[in-house]
C-alpha positions in Angstrom: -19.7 0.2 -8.6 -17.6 -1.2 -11.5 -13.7 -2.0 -10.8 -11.2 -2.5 -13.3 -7.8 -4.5 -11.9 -5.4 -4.4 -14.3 -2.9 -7.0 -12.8 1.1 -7.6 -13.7 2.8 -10.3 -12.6 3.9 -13.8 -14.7 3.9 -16.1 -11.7 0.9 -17.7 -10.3 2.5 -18.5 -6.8 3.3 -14.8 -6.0 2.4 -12.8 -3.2 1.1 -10.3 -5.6 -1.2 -13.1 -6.8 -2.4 -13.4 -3.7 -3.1 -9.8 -3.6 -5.3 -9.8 -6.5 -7.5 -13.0 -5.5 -7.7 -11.4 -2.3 -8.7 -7.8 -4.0 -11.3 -9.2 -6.2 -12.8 -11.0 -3.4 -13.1 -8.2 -1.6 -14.5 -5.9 -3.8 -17.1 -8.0 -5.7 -19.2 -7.8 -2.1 -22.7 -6.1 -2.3 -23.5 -6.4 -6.1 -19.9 -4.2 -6.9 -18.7 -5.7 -10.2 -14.8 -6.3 -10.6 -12.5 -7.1 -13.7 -9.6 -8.3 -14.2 -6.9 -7.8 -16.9 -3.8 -10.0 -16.4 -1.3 -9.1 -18.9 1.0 -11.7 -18.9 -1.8 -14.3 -18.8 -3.8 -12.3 -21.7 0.0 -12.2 -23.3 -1.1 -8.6 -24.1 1.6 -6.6 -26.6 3.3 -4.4 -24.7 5.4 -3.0 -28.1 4.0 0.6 -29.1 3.6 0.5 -33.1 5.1 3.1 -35.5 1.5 3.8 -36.5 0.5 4.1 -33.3 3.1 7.1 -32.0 2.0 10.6 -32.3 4.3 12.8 -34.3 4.3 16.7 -35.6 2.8 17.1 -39.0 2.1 20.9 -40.3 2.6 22.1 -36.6 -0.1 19.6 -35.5 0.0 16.5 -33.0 -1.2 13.3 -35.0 -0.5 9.8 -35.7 -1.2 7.6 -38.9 -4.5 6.0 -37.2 -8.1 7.0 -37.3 -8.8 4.7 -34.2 -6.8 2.5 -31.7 -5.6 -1.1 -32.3 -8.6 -3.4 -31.5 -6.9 -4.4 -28.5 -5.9 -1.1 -27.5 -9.6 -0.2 -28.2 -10.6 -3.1 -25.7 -8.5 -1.9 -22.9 -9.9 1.9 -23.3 -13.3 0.8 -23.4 -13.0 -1.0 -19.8 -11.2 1.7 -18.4 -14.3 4.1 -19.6 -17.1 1.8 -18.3 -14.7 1.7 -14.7 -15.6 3.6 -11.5 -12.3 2.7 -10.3 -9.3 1.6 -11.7 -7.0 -0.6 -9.5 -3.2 -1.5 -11.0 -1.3 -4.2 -9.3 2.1 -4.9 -9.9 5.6 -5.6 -8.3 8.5 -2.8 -8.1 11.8 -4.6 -10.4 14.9 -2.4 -10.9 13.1 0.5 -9.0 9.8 0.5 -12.1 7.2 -1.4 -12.9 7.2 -4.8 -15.4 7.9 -3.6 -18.9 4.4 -5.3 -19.7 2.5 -2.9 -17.4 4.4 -0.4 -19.0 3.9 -1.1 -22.2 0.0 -1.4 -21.6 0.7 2.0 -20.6 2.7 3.1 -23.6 -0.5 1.9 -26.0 -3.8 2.2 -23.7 -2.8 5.5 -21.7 -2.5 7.3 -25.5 -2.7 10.8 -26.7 -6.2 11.8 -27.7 -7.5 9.6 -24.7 -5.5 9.6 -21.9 -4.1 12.9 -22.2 -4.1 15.7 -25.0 -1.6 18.4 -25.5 -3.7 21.5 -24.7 -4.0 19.9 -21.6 -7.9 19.5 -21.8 -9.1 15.9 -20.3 -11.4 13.5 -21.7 -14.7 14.1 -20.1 -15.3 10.3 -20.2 -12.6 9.7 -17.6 -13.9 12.7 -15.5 -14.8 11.6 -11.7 -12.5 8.0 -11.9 -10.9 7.0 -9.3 -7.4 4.9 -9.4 -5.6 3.0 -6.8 -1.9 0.8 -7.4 -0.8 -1.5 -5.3 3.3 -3.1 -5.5 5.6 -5.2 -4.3 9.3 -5.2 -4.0 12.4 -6.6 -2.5 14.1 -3.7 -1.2 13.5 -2.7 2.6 10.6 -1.0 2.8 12.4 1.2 5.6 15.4 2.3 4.0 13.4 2.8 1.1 11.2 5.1 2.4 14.4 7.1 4.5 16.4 7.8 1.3 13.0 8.6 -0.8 13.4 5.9 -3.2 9.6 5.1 -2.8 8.3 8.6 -3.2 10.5 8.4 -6.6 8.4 5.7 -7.8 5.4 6.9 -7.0 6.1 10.1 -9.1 7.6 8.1 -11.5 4.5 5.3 -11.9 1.6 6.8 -10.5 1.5 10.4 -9.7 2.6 11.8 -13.2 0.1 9.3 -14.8 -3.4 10.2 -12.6 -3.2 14.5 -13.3 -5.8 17.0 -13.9 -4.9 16.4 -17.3 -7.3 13.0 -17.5 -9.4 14.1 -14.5 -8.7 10.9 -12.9 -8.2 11.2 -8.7 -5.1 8.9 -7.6 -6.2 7.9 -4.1 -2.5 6.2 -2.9 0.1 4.2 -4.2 1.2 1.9 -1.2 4.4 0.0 -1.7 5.3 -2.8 0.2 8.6 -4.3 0.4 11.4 -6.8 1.8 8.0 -9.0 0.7 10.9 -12.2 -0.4 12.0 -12.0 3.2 9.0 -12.0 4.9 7.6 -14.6 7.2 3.7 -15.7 6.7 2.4 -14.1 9.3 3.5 -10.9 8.6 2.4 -11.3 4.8 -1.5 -12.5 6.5 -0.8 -8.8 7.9 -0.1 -6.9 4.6 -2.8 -8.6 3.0 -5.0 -7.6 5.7 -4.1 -4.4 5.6 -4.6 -4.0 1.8 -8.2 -5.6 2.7 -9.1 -2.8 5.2 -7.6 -0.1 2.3 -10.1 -1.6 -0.5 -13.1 -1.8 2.0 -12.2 1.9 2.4 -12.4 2.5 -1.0 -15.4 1.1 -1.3 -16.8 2.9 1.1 -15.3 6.2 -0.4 -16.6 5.4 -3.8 -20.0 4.6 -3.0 
């Protein structure tokens, strides 16, 4: 099995950090190969070019290039060659990082991630994707007034359709995570252990 981890966060003494050593640890057991994408370390462009927007020209969808940026074509190629696709990131002011969404913006583009008429890319058929975040809100209250399920349609549900024939298998939040003593974040990352060992298991 091949994993992609496209990762999000600029400082190195995170707890979501700690979440990705720990995630590629576990998942390169048993000859499974794992990679890594950290945007702000890559200082990948999140800013979507003119020439790369699609637009309406004669009634049609198209946009002013024949193929992606060569960094936008580097991205799409890993996600192609993935089994599963992993995306961790923290939760700030109730979204994802602009970077992560700006890798979205470019990489998750019409003509590959998703085409108007609806029909998917048959080299994305049978993926498999997984996000992991972290916030500072309550994870409680959070989860009482629904703001949690609003993110996860927001930055995972609407992305992972039958449109790219790509199977979302969970978006776990995880929050108050500035508040929290150590042993109870040894608990979350144990948790999110046992989750990726199940995923292993269920993509095998």
């Amino acid at each position: 099995m091949k994993t992609l981890i496209v990762y999000a966060h600029p400082r190195k003494e995170s707890f979501c950090q700690g979440i990705l050593e720990m995630a590629v640890s576990t998942l390169s057991t048993g000859g499974n190969e794992v990679i890594v994408r950290d945007l702000c370390a890559m200082n990948f462009d999140p800013v979507l070019k003119s020439e790369e927007t699609i637009h309406i020209r004669d009634g049609k969808f198209t946009r002013d290039l024949d193929e992606p940026l060569a960094d936008v074509k580097v991205e799409q190629e890993l996600i192609i060659e993935a089994d599963l696709l992993i995306y961790i990131f923290p939760i700030w002011w109730n979204a994802m990082p602009a970077i992560m969404k700006g890798y979205v913006d470019r990489v998750f583009s019409h003509g590959f991630f998703y085409n108007m008429d609806g029909s998917p890319d048959p080299r994305l058929s049978g993926k498999q994707a997984y996000m992991i975040s972290t916030t500072g809100q309550p994870q409680e209250s959070s989860d009482t007034n629904g703001l949690n399920d609003a993110i996860r349609r927001l930055s995972s549900e609407w992305m992972f359709t039958d449109n790219n024939g790509i199977k979302l298998l969970g978006h776990d939040i995880y929050g108050s995570v500035p508040y929290l003593e150590k042993d109870k974040l040894r608990a979350i990352l144990k948790e999110i252990e046992d989750n990726l060992r199940g995923l292993i298991n269920q993509t095998e």
